[in-house]
VOFI-541103 format. One record per atom (N, C-alpha, C, O, CB): residue in one letter; x, y, z. Coordinates in steps of 0.05 Angstrom, whole numbers, plus 32768, in hexadecimal, padded with zeros to 4 digits. Glycine has a CB too. Example, Ala and Ser with C-alpha at 12.3 -4.5 7.8 and 13.67 -1.06 7.14 Angstrom:
BEGIN
A81087F8E809C A80F67FA6809C A81087FBE809C A811D7FBE80A9 A80E27FA780B5 S81017FD3808E S81117FEB808F S81028001809D S810C801780A1 S811A7FF48072 
END
This chain:
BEGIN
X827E8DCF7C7D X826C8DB97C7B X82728DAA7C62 X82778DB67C4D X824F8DC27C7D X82708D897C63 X82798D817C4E X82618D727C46 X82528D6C7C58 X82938D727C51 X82598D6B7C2E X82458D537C28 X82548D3C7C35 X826C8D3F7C3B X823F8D4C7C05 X82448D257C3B X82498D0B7C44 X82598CF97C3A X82678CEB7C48 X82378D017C47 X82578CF67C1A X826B8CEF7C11 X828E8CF17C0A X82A38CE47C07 X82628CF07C08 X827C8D157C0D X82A18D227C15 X82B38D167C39 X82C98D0D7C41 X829B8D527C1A X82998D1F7C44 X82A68D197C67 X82AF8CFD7C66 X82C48CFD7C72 X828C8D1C7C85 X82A98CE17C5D X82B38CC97C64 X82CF8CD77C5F X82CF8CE87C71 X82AA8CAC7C53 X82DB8CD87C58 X82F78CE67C4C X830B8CE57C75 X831D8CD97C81 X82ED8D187C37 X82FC8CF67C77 X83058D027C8E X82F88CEC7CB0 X82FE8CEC7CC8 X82F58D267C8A X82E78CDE7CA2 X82DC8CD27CBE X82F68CC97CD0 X82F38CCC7CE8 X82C78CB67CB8 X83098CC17CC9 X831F8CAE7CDA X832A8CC87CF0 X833D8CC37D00 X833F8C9F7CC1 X831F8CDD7CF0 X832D8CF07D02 X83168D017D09 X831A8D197D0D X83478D007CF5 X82F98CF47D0C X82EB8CF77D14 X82EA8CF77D36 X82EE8CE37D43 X82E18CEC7D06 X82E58D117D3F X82D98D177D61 X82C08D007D6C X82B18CF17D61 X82C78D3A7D61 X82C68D067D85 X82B68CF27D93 X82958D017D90 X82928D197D8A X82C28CEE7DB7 X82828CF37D94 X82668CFD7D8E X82638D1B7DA2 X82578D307D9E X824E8CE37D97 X82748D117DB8 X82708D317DD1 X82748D4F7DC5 X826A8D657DCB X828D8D327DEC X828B8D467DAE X82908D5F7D9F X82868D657D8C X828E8D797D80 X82A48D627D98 X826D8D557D80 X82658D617D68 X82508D7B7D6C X824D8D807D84 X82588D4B7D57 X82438D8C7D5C X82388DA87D64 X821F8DA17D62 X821D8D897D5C X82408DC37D53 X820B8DAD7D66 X81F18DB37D65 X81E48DC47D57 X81D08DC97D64 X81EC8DB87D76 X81E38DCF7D46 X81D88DEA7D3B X81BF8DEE7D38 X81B58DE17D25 X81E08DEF7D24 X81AC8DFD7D45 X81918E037D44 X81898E167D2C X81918E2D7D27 X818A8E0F7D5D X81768E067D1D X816F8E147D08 X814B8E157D0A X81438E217D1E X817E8E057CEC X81378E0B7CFA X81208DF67CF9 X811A8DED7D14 X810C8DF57D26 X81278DDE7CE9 X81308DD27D0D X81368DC27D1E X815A8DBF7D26 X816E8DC77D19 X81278DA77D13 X81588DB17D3D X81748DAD7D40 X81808DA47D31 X81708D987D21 X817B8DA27D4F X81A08D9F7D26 X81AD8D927D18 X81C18D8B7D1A X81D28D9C7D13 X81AD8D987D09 X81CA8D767D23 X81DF8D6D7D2A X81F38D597D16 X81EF8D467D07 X81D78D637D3F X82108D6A7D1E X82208D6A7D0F X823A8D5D7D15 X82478D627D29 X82208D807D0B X82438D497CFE X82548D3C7D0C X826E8D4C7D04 X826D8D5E7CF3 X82538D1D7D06 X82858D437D11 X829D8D587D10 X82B68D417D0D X82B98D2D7D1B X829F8D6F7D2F X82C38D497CFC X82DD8D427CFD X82F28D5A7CFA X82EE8D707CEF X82E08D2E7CE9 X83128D4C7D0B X83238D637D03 X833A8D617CDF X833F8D4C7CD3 X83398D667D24 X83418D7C7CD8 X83458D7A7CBF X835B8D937CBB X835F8DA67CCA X83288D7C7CAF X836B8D8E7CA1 X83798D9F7CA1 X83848DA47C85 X83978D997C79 X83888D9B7CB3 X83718DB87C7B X836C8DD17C65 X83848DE27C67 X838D8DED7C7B X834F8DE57C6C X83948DE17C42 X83A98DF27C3F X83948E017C1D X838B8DF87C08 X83CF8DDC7C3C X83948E167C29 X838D8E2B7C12 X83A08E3E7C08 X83A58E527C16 X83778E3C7C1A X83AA8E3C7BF4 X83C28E4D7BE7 X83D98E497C05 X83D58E347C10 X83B68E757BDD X83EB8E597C10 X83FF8E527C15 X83F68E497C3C X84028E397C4A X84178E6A7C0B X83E78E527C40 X83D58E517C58 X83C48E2E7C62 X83B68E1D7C57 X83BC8E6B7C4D X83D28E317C83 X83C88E127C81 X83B28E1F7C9E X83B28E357CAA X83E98DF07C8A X83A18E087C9F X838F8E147CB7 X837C8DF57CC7 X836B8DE87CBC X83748E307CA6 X83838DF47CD8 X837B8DE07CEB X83558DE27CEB X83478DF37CF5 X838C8DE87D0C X834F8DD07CE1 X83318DDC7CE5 X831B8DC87CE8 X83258DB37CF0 X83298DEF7CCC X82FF8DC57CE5 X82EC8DB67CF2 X82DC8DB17CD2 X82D48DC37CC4 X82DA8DC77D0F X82DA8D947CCC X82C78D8F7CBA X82AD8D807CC7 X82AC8D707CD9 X82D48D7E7CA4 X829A8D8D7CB7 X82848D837CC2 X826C8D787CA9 X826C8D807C92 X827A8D9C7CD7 X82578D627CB5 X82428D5E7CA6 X822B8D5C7CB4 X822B8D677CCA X82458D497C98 X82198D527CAD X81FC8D4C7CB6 X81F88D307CC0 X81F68D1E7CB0 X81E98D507C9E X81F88D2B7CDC X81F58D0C7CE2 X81DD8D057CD7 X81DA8CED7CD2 X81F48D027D01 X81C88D187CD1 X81B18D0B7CC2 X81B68D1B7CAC X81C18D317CAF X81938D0C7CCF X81AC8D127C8F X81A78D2B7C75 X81C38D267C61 X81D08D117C65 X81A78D537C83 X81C98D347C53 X81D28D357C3A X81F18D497C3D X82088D467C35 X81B88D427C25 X81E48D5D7C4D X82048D717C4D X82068D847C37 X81F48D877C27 X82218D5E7C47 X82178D8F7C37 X82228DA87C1A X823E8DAE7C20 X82488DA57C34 X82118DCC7C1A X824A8DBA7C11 X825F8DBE7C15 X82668DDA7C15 X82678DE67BFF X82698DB07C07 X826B8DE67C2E X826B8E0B7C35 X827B8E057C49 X827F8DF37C5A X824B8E207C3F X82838E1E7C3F X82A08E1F7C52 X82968E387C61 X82898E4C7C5A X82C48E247C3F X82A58E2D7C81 X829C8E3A7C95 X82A58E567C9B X82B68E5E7C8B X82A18E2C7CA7 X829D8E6C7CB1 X82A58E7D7CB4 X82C38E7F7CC6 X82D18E947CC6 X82918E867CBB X82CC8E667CD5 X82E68E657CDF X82FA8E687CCA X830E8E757CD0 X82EA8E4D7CEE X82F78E5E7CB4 X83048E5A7C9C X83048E757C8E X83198E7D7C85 X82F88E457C8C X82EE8E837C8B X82E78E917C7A X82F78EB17C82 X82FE8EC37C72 X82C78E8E7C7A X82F98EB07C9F X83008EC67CB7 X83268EC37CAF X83328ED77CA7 X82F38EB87CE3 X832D8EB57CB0 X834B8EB57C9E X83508EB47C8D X83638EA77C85 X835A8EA87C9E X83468EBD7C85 X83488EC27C58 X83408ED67C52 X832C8EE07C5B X83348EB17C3F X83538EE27C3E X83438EF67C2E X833F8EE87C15 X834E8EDA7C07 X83528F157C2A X83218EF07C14 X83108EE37BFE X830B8EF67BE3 X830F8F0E7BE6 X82F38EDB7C0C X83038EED7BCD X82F48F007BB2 X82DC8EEE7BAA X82DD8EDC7B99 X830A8F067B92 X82CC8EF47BB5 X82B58EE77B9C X82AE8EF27B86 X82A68F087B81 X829A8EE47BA3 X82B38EDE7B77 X82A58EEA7B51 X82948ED77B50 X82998EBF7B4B X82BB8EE97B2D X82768EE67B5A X82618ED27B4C X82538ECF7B33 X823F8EC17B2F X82508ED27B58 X82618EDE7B22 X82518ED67AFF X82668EC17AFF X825E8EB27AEE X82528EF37ADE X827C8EB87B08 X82908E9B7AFD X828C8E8D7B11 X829A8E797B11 X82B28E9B7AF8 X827B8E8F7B27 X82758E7C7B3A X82938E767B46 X82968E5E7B44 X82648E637B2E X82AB8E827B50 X82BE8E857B5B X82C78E8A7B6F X82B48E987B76 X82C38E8D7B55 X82D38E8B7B7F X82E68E987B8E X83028E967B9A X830D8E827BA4 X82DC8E9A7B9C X830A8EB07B97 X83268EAA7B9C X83348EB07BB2 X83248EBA7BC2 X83338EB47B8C X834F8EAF7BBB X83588EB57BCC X836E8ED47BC6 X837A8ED87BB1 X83628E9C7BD6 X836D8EE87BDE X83848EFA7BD5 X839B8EF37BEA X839D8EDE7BF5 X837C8F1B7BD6 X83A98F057BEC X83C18F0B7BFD X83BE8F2A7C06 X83B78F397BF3 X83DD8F057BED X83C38F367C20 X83C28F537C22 X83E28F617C17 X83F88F5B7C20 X83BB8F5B7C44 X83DE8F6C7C0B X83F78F7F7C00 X84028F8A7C1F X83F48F907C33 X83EB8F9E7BE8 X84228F897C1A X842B8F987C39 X84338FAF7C2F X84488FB97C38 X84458F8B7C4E X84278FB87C20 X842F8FD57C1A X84108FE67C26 X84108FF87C37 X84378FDA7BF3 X83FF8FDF7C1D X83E08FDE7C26 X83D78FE07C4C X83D78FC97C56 X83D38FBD7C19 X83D28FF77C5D X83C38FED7C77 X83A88FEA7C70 X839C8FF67C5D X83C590017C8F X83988FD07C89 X83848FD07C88 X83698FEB7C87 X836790007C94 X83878FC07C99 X835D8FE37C79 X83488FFC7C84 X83328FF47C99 X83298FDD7C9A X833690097C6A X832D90037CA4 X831D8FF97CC5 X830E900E7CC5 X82FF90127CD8 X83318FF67CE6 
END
C-alpha cells in the first residue's frame, strides 16, 4: 500500500476499476490498484500497488512481497533488511 502521493507515480499502469480489491475492515475499503515492478537487492518481482480511493494511505508492504523475502527486523534502528539463504544451510521445517 502506498500513500497517495506516492501512487500518482504509478497511476499510468493503473487496472481498470473491475480489478481493484475490496477489503473489509470497519467498513469496506476500496482500493485502487496499479501494476508495478519492485527490484529488492538482486530480486525483481511483478507485483500490485495499491491505495485508498478514499483517505490518505501508508506505506506497508504487502504479504505477496513479504512471502519472497527473507526479511530481519531491527526495531531499536527502525530497519529492515534483506538476507540471502546460505546453500550450505537446509531449511528448517
Amino acid at each position: 500500500m502506498l500513500e497517495v502521493e506516492d501512487y500518482k507515480f504509478f497511476m499510468r499502469g493503473e487496472l481498470s476499476r473491475d480489478y481493484w480489491r475490496i477489503y473489509s475492515t470497519l467498513a469496506n475499503l476500496m482500493m485502487r490498484a496499479a501494476r508495478a515492478i519492485v527490484i529488492i537487492d538482486d530480486i525483481e518481482l511483478k507485483i500490485y500497488v495499491e491505495t485508498p480511493y478514499f483517505g490518505h494511505g501508508k506505506r506497508l508492504l504487502g504479504r505477496e512481497v513479504i512471502n519472497k523475502l527473507i526479511l530481519i527486523p531491527d526495531g531499536l534502528d527502525k530497519r529492515c533488511c534483506t538476507a540471502q539463504r546460505s546453500p550450505n544451510l537446509k531449511a528448517l521445517r
